[in-house]
GUGUZA-500687 format. One record per atom (N, C-alpha, C): atom name; x, y, z. Coordinates in steps of 0.1 Angstrom, whole numbers. Example, Ala and Ser with C-alpha at 12.3 -4.5 7.8 and 13.67 -1.06 7.14 Angstrom:
REM residues 2
ATOM site     u     v     w
ATOM    N   132   -57    78
ATOM   CA   123   -45    78
ATOM    C   132   -33    78
ATOM    N   128   -22    71
ATOM   CA   137   -11    71
ATOM    C   129     0    79
REM end
This chain:
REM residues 200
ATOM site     u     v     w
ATOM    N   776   872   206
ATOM   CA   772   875   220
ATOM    C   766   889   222
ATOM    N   773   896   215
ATOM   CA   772   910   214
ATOM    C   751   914   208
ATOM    N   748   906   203
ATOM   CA   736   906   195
ATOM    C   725   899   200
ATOM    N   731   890   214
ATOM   CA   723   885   223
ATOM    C   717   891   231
ATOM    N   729   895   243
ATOM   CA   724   912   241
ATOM    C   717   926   239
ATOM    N   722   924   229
ATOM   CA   711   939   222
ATOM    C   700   934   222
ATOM    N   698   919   218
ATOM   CA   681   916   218
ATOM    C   673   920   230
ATOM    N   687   910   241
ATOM   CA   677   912   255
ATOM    C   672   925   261
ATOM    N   685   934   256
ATOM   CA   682   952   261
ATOM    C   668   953   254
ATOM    N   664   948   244
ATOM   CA   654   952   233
ATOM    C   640   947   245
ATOM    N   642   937   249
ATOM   CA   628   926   255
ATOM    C   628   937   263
ATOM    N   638   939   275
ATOM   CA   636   950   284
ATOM    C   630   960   282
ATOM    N   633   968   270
ATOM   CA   625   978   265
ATOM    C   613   977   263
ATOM    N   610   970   255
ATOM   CA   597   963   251
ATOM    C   584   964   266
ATOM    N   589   958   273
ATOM   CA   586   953   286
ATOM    C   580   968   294
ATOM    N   592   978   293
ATOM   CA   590   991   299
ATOM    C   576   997   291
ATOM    N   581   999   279
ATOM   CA   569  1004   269
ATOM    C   554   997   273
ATOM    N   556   988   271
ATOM   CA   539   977   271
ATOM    C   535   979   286
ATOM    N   541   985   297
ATOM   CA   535   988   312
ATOM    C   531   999   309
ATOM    N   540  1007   305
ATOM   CA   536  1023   302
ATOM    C   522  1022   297
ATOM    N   523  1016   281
ATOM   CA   507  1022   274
ATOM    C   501  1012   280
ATOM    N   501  1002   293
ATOM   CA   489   990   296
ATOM    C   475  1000   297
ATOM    N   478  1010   304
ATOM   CA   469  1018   307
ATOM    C   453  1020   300
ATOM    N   463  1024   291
ATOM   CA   455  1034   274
ATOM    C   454  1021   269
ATOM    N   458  1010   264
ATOM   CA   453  1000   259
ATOM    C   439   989   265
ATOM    N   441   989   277
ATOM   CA   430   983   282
ATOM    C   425   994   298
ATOM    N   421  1002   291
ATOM   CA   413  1016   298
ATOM    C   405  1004   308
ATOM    N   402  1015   323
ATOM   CA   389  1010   330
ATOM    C   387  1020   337
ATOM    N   376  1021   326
ATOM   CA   373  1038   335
ATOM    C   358  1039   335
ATOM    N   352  1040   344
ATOM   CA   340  1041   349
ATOM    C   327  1042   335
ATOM    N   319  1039   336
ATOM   CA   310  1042   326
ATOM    C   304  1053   334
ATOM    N   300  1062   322
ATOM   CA   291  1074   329
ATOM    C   277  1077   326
ATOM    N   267  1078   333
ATOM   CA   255  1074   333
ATOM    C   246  1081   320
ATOM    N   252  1089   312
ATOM   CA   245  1088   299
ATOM    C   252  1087   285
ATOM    N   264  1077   292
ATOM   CA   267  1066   278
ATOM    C   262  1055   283
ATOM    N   253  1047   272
ATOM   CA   245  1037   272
ATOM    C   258  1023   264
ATOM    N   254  1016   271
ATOM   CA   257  1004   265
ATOM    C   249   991   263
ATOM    N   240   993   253
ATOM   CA   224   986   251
ATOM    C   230   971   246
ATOM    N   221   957   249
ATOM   CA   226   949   249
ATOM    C   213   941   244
ATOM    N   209   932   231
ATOM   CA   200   923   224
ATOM    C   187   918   237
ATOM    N   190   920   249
ATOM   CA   181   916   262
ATOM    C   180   924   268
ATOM    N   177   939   266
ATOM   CA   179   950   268
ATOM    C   165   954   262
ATOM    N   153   945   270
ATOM   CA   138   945   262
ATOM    C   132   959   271
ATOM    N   120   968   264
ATOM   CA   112   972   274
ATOM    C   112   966   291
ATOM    N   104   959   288
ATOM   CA   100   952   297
ATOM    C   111   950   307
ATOM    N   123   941   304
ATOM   CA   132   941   311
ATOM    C   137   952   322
ATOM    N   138   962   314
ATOM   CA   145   976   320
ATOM    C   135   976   328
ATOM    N   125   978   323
ATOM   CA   115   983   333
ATOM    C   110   973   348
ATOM    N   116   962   345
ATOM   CA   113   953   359
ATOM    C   128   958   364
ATOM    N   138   959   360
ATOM   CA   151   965   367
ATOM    C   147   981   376
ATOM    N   137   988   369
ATOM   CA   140  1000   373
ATOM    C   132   991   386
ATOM    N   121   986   386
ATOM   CA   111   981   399
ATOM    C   115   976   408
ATOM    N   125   972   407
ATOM   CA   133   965   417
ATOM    C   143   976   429
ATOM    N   142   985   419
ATOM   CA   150  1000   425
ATOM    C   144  1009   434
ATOM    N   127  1009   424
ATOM   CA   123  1021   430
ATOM    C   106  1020   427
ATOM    N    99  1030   432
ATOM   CA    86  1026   428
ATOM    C    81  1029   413
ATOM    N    72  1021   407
ATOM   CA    73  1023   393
ATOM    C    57  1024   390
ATOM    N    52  1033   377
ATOM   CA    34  1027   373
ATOM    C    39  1028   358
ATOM    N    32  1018   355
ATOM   CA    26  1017   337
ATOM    C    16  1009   336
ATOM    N     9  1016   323
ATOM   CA    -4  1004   320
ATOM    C    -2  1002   307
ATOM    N    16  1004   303
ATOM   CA    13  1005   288
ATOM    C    16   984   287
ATOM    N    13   985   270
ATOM   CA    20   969   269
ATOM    C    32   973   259
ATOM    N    43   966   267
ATOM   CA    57   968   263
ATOM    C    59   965   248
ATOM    N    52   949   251
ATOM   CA    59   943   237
ATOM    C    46   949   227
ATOM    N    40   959   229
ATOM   CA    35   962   214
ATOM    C    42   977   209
ATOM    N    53   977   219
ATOM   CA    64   991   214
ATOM    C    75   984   205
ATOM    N    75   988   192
ATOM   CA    90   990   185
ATOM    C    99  1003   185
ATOM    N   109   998   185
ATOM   CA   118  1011   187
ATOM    C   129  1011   172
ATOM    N   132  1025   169
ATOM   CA   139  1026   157
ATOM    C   154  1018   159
ATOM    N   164  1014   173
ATOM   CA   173  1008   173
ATOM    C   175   994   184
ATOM    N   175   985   177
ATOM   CA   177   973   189
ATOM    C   191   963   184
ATOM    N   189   957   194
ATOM   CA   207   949   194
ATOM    C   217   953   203
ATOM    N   230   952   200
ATOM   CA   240   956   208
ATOM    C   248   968   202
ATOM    N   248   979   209
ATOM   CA   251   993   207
ATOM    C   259  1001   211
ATOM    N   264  1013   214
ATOM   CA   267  1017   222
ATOM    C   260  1039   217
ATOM    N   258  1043   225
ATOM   CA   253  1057   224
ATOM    C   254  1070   233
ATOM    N   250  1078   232
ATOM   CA   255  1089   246
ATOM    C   245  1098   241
ATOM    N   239  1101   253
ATOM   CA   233  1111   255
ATOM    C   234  1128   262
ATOM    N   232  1138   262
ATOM   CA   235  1151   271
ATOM    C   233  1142   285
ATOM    N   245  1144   295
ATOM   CA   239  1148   307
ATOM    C   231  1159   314
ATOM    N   221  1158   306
ATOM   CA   207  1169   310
ATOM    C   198  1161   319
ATOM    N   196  1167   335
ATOM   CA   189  1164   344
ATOM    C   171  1159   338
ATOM    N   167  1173   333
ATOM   CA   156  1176   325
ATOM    C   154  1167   307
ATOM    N   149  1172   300
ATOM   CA   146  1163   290
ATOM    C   153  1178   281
ATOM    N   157  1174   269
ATOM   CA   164  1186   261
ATOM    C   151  1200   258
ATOM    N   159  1208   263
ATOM   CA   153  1224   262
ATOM    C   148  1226   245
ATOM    N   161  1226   240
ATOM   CA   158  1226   226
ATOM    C   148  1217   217
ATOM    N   139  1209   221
ATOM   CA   132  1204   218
ATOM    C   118  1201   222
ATOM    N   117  1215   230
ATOM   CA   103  1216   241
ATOM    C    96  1222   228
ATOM    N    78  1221   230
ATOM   CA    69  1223   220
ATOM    C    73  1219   206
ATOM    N    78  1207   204
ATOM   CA    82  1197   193
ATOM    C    75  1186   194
ATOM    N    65  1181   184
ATOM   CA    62  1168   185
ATOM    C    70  1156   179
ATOM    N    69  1143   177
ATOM   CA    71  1130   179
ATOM    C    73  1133   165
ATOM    N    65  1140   158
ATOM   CA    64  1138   145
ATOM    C    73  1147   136
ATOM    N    79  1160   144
ATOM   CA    87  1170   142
ATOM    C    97  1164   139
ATOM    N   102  1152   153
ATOM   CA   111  1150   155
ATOM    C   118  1141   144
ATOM    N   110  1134   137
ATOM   CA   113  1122   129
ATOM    C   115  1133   109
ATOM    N   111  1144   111
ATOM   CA   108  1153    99
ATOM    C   124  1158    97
ATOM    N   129  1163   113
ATOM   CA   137  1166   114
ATOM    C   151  1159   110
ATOM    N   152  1145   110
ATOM   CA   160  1135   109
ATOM    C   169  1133   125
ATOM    N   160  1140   133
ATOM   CA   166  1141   147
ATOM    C   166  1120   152
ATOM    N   177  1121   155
ATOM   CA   176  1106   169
ATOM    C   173  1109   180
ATOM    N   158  1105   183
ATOM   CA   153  1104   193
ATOM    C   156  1095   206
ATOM    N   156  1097   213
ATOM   CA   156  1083   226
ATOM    C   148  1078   221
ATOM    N   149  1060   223
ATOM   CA   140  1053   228
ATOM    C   132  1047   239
ATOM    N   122  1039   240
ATOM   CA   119  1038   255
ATOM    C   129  1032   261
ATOM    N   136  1022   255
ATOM   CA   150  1012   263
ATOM    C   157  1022   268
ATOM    N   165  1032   259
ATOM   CA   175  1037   261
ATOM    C   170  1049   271
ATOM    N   161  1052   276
ATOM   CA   154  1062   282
ATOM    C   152  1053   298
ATOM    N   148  1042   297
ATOM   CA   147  1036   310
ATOM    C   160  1030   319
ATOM    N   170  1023   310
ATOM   CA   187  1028   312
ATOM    C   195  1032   318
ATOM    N   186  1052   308
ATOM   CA   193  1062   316
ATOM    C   189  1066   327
ATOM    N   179  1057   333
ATOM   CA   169  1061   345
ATOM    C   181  1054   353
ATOM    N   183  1044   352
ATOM   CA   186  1030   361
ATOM    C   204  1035   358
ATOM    N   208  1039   349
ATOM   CA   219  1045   353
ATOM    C   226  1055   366
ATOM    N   217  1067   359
ATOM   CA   217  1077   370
ATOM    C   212  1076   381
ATOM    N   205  1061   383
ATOM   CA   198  1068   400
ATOM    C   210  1054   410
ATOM    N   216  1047   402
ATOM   CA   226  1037   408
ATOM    C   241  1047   407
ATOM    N   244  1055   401
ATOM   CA   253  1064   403
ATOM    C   249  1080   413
ATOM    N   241  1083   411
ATOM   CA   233  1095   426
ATOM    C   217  1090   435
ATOM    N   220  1081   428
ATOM   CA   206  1080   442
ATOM    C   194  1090   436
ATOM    N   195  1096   429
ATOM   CA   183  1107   423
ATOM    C   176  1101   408
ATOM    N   168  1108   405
ATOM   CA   162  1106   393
ATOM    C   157  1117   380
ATOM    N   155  1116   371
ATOM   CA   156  1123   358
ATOM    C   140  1126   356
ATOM    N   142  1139   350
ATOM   CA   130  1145   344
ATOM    C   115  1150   359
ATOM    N   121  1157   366
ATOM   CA   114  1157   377
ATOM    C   104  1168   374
ATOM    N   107  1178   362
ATOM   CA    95  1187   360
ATOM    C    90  1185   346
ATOM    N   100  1178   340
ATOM   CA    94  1180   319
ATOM    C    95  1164   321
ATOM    N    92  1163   309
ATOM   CA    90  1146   302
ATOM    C    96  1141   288
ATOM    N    98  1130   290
ATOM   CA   112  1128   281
ATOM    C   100  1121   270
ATOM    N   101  1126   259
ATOM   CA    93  1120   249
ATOM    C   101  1112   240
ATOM    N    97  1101   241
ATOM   CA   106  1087   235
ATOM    C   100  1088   223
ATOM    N   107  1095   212
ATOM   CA   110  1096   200
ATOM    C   114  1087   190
ATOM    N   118  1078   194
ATOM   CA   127  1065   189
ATOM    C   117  1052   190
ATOM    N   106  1052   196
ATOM   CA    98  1040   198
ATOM    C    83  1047   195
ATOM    N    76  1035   194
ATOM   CA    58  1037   186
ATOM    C    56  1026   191
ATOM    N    43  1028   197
ATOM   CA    35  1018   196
ATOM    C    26  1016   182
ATOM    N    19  1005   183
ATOM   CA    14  1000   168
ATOM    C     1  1007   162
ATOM    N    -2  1019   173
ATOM   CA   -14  1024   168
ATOM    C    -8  1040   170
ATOM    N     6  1041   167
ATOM   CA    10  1051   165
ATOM    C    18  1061   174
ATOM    N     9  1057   186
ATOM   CA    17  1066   198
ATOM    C    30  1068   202
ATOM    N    33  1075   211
ATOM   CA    43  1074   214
ATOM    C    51  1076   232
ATOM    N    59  1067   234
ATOM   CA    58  1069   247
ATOM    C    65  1078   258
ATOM    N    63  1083   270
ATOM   CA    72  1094   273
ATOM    C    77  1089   289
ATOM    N    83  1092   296
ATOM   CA    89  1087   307
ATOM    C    95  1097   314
ATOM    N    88  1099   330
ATOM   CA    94  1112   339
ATOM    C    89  1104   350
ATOM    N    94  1114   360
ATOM   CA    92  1112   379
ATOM    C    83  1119   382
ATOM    N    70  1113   382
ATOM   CA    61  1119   391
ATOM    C    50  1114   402
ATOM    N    52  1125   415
ATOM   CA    45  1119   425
ATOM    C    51  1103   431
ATOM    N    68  1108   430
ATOM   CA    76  1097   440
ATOM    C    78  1086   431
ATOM    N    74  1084   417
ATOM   CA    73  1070   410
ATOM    C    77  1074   394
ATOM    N    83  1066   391
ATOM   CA    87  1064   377
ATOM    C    74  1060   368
ATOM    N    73  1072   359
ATOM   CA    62  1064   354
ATOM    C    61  1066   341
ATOM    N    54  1056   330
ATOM   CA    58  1058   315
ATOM    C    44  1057   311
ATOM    N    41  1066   299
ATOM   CA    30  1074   295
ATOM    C    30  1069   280
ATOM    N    18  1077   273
ATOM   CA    24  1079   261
ATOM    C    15  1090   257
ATOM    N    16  1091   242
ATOM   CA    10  1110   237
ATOM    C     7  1106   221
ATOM    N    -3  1111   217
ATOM   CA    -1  1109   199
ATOM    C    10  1117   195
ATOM    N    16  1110   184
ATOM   CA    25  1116   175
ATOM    C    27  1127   171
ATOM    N    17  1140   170
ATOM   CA    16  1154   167
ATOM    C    16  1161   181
ATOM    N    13  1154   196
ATOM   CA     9  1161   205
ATOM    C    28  1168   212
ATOM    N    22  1183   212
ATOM   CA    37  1189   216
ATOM    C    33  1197   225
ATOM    N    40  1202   243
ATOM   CA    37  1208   252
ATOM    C    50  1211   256
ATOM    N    50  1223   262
ATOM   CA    66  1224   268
ATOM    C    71  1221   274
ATOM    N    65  1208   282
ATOM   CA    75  1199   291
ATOM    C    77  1188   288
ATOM    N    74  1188   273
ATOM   CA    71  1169   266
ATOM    C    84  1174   254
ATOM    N    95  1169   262
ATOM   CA   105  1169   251
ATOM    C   115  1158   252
ATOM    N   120  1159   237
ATOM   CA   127  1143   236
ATOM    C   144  1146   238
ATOM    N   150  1134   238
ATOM   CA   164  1137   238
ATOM    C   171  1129   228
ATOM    N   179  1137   225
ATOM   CA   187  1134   212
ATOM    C   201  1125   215
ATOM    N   204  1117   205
ATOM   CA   214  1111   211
ATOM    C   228  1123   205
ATOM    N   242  1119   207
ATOM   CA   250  1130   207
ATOM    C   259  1119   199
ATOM    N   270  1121   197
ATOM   CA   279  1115   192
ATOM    C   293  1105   201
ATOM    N   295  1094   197
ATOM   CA   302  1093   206
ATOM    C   312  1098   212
ATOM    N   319  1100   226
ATOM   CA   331  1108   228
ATOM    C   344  1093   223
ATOM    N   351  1095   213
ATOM   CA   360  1087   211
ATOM    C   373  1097   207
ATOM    N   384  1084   210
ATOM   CA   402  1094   210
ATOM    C   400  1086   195
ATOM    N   412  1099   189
ATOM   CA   419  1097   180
ATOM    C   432  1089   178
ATOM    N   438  1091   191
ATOM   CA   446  1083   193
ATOM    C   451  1068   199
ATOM    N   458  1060   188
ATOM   CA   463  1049   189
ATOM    C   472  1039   192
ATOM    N   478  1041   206
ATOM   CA   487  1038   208
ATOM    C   498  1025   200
ATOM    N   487  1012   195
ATOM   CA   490  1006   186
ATOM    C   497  1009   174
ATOM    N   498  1019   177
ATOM   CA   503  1023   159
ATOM    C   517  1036   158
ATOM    N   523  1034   174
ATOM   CA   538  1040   179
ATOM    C   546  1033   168
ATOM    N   557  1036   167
ATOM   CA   566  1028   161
ATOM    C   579  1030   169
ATOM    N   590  1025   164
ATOM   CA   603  1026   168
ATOM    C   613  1022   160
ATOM    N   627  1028   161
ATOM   CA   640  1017   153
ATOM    C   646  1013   161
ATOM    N   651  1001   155
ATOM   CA   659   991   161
ATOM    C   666   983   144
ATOM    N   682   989   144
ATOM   CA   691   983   137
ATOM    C   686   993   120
ATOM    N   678  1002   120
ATOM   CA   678  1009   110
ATOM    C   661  1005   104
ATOM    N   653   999   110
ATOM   CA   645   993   108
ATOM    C   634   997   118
ATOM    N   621  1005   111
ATOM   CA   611  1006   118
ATOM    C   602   993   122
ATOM    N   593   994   133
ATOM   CA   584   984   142
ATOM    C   576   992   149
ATOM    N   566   989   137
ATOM   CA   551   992   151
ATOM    C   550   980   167
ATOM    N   543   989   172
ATOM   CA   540   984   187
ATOM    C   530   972   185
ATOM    N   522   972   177
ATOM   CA   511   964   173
ATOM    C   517   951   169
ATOM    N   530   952   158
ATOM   CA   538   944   153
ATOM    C   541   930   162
ATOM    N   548   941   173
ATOM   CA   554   931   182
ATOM    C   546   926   194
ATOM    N   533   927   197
ATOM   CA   527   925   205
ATOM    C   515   913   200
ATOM    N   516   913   186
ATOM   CA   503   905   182
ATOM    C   507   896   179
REM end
């Protein structure tokens, strides 16, 4: 009886613990507008009929003849930099690739448009130009993307061409914890148990 008991005190425990870390184990916490979470239908084109739906838009480029160096399902982060990165002004397309730098691409560059302007109502790159580093068109170019004259609009530049408001953005690393809640332990009867143990 005695051992019936101690189990049930155990469930109760158990029970306390698993409310406590519910938190940290199934997080919900806002996404912030320059972590990307890129998704296989996550085309040019796409984004760019999402941003139109938002706000006013011009391009005369053709989407589908842009490849970009990452596609699929992803996840990445960028500076929250209003502007396009400082550190990369009078750098060309071509610098950037010498460098081993990760460039934006057009997807992840239009995204971060449609991110930030559904989280402030505002828009990105209102004096410099975000040179999409990460994508070419087939005859080499490359495309860049800013606000000008009230409208979202996507451009492009040859590969060597560098100005000081034509700069690209790098992606950053992800912000991830080190810690695991999964992997607490405890005794019970002289005998360690991970949290993971008893939960899976």
């Amino acid at each position: 009886m005695k051992h019936q008991i101690t189990l049930q005190s155990l469930d109760k425990k158990l029970d306390k613990i698993l409310n406590i870390l519910k938190p940290v184990l199934s997080p919900e916490q806002p996404t912030k507008w320059n972590h990307l979470k890129m998704l296989p239908e996550y085309t040019a084109q796409y984004l760019f009929n999402e941003c139109k739906k938002l706000f006013p838009c011009y391009s005369h480029a053709n989407f589908s003849d842009i490849k970009s160096d990452r596609s699929g399902k992803y996840e990445i982060d960028f500076k929250p930099n209003i502007e396009a990165d400082e550190d990369y002004k009078n750098m060309s397309a071509n610098e950037i690739k010498e460098k081993g730098i990760r460039g934006i691409t057009l997807e992840e560059r239009l995204l971060l448009e449609l991110q930030y302007f559904r989280e402030t109502g505002k828009h990105l790159d209102i004096n410099d130009w975000t040179l999409c580093a990460g994508s070419r068109y087939s005859d080499g170019c490359i495309p860049a993307v800013y606000w000008f004259y009230d409208k979202l609009k996507v451009n492009y530049y040859r590969p060597d061409s560098h100005y000081d408001c034509l700069r690209a953005r790098a992606a950053v690393p992800l912000a991830t914890s080190s810690f695991n809640p999964l992997l607490l332990t405890f005794d019970y009867n002289g005998k360690k148990y991970k949290i993971k143990e008893i939960i899976e």
